[in-house]
DOPA-151621 format. One record per residue (C-alpha): residue in three letters; chain; x, y, z. Coordinates in pm, whole numbers, padded with zeros to 5 digits. Layout:
+------+-----+--------+--------+--------+
| type | mol |     xx |     yy |     zz |
+------+-----+--------+--------+--------+
|  ALA |   A |      X |      Y |      Z |
...
+------+-----+--------+--------+--------+
This chain:
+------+-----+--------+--------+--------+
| type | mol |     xx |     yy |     zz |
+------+-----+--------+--------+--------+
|  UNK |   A | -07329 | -01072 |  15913 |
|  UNK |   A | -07506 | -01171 |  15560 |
|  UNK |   A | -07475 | -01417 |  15390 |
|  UNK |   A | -07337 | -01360 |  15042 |
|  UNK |   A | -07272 | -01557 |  14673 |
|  UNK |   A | -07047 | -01450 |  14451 |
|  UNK |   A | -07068 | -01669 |  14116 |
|  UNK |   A | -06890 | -01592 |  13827 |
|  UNK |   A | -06812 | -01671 |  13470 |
|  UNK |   A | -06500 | -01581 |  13389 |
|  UNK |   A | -06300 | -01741 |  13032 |
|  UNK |   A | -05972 | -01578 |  13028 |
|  UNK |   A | -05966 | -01461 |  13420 |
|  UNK |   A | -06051 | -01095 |  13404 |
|  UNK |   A | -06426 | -01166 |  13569 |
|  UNK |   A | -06257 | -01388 |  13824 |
|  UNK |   A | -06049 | -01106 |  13927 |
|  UNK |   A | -06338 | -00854 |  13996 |
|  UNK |   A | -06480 | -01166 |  14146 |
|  UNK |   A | -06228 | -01169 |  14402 |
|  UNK |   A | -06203 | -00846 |  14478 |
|  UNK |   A | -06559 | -00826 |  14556 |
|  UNK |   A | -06521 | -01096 |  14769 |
|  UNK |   A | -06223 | -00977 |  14947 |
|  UNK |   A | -06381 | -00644 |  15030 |
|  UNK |   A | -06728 | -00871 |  15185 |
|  UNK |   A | -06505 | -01066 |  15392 |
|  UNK |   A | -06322 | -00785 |  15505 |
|  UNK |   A | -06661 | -00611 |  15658 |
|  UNK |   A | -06730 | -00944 |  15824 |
|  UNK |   A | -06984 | -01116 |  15590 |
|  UNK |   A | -06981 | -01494 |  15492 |
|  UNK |   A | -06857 | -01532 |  15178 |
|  UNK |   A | -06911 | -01801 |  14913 |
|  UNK |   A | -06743 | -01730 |  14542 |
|  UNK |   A | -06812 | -02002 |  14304 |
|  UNK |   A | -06784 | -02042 |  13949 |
|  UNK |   A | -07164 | -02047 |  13813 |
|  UNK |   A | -07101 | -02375 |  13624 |
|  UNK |   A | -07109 | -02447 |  14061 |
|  UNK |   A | -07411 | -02256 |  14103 |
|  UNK |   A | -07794 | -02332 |  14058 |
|  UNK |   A | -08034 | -02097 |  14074 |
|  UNK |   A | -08244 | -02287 |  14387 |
|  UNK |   A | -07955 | -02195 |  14579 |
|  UNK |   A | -08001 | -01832 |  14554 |
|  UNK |   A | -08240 | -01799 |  14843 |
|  UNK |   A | -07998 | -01950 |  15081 |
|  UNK |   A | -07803 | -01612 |  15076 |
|  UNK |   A | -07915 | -01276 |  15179 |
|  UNK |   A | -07730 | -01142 |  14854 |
|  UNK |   A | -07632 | -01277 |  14532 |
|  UNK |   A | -07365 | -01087 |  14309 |
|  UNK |   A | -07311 | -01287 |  13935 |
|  UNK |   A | -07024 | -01166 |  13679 |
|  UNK |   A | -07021 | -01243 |  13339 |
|  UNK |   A | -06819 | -01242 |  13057 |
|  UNK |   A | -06994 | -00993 |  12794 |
|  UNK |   A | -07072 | -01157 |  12475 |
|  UNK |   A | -07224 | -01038 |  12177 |
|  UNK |   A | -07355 | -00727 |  12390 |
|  UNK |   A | -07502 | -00925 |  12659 |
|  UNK |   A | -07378 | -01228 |  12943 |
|  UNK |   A | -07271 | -01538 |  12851 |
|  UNK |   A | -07523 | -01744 |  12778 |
|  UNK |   A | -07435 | -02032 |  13079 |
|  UNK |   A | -07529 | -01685 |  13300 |
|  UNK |   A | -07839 | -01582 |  13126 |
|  UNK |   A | -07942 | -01974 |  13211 |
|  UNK |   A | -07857 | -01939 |  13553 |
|  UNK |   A | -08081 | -01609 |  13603 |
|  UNK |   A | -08340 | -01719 |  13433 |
|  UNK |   A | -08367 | -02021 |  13612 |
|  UNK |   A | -08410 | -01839 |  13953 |
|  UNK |   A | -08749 | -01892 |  14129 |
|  UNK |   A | -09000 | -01593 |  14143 |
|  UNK |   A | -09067 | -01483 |  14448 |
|  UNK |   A | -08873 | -01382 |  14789 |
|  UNK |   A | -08532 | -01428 |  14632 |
|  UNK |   A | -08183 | -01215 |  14776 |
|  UNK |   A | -08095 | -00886 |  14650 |
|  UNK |   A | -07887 | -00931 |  14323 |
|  UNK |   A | -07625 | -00727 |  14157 |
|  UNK |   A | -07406 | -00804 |  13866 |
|  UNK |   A | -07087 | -00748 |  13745 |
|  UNK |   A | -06902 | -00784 |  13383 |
|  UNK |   A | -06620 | -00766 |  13229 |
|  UNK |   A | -06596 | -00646 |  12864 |
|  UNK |   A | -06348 | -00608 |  12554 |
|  UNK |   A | -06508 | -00217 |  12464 |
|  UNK |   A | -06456 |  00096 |  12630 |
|  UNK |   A | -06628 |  00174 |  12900 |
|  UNK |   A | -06925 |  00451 |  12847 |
|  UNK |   A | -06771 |  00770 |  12943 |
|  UNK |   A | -06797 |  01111 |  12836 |
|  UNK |   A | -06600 |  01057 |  12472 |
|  UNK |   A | -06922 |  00980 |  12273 |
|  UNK |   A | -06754 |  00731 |  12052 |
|  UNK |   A | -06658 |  00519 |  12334 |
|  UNK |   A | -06982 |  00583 |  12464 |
|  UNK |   A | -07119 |  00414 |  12168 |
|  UNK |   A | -06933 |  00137 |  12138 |
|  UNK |   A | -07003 |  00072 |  12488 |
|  UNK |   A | -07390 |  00065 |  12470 |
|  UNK |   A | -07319 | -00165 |  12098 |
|  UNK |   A | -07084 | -00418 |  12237 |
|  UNK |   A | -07147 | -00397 |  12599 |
|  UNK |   A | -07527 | -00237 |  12693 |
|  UNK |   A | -07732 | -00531 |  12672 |
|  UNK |   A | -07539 | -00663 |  13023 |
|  UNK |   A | -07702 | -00413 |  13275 |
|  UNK |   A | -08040 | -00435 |  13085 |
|  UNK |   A | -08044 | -00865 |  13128 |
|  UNK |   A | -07924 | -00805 |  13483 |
|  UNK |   A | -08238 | -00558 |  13552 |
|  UNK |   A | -08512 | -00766 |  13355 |
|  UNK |   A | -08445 | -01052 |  13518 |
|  UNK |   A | -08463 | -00883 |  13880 |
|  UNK |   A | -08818 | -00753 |  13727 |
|  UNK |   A | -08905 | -01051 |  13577 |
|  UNK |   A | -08826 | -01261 |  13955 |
|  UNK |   A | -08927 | -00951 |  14170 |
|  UNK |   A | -08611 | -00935 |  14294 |
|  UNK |   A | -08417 | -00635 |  14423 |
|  UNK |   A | -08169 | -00538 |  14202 |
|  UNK |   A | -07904 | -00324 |  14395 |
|  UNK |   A | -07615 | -00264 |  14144 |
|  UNK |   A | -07369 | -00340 |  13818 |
|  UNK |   A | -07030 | -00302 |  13780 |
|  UNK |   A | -06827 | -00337 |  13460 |
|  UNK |   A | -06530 | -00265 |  13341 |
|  UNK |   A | -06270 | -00382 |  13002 |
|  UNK |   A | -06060 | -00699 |  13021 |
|  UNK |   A | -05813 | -00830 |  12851 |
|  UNK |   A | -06027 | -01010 |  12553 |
|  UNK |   A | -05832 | -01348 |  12385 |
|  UNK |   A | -05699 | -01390 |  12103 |
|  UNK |   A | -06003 | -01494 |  11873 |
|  UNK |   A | -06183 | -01177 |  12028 |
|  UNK |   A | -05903 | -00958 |  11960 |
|  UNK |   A | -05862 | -01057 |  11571 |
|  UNK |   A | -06293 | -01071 |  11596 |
|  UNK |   A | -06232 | -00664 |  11718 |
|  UNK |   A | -05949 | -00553 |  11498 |
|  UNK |   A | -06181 | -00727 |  11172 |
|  UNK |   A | -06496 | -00632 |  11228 |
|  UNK |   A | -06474 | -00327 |  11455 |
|  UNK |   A | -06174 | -00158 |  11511 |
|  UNK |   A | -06020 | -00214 |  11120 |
|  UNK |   A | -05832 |  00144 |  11169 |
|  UNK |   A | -05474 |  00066 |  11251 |
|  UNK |   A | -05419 |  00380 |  11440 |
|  UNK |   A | -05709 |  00301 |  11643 |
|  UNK |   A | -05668 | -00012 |  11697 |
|  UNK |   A | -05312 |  00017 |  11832 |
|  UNK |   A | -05430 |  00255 |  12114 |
|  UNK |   A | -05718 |  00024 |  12196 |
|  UNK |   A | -05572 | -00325 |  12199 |
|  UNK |   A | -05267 | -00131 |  12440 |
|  UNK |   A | -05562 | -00022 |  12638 |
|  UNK |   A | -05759 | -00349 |  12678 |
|  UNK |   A | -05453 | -00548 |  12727 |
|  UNK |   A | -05393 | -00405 |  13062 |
|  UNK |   A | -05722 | -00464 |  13231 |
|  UNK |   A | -05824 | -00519 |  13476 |
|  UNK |   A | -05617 | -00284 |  13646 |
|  UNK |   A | -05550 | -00254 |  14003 |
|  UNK |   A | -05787 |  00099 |  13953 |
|  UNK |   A | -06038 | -00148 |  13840 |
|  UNK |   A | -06034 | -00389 |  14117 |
|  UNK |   A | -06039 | -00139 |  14376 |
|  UNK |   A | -06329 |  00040 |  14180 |
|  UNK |   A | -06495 | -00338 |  14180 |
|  UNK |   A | -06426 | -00304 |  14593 |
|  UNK |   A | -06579 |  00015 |  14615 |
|  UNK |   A | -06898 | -00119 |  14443 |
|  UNK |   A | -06900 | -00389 |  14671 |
|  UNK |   A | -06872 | -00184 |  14987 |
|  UNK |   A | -07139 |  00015 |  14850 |
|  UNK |   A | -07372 | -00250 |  14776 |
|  UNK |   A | -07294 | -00387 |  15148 |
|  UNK |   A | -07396 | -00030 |  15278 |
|  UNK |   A | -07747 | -00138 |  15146 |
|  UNK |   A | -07785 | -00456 |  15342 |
+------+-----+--------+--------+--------+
């Protein structure tokens, strides 16, 4: 049995939900569990826990900025393994190039914090998960002005985002998990 953190940042619930589902799926293969929201987290408590996995809300193309304090603020050294998680308002990068794109302009500075701050505190970074949630309303108006202006577009995203996280995405957020557990 490890022991695991799960701290999270979540402003309109879609982060806590992939937070929970993580968690679920490490209690489920037996390992102690502690899911916080980071605003409950410091960074000296990292090396208490054989693993640390931290969601974020994506702003601006990277975490929030209450994460980005927490990781930075975590010791150098012989910290846990660390993974991250986030959800976004953009399509997720798939094979349509266009979502692709907006993915890696809204969304690709996420994995890239995640990894230079394992580099940065020698820690082992084992994963990142991500997927689209339900932005709120400011965000959506934010989207629809500045990015998605289209009305034909923007009526097939904003059905789209509305709906996530889906259950797909929580048990895709499980599967992670379980894979990140294998590594322990």
């Amino acid at each position: 049995m490890k022991k695991i953190l799960i701290a999270y940042m979540s402003e309109t619930g879609n982060t806590k939900r992939v937070a929970e589902a993580i968690a679920d799926e490490a209690k489920e293969t037996g390992h102690d569990v502690t899911l916080a929201p980071v605003r409950e987290v410091t960074a000296d408590q990292f090396s208490s826990f054989d693993l640390v996995l931290v969601g974020s809300t994506c702003h601006s193309s990277d975490l929030a900025e209450p994460v980005k304090v927490l990781l930075n603020g975590i010791p150098a050294g012989d910290g846990p393994k660390l993974a991250g998680f986030v959800t976004h308002a953009t399509w997720s990068a798939s094979e349509d190039p266009v979502h692709r794109e907006m993915h890696e302009k809204w969304a690709g500075g996420c994995s890239k914090t995640f990894e230079r701050v394992a580099r940065e505190k020698g820690l082992s970074f084992e994963g990142y998960f991500n997927c689209m949630g339900a932005p709120n309303p400011g965000i959506e108006e934010f989207i629809h002005n500045t990015i998605i202006p289209d009305e034909a577009q923007w009526a097939e995203y904003i059905e789209e985002v509305r709906r996530h996280p889906t259950e797909e995405d929580l048990t895709d957020a499980r599967t992670f998990a379980r894979e990140i557990l294998s590594k322990l």
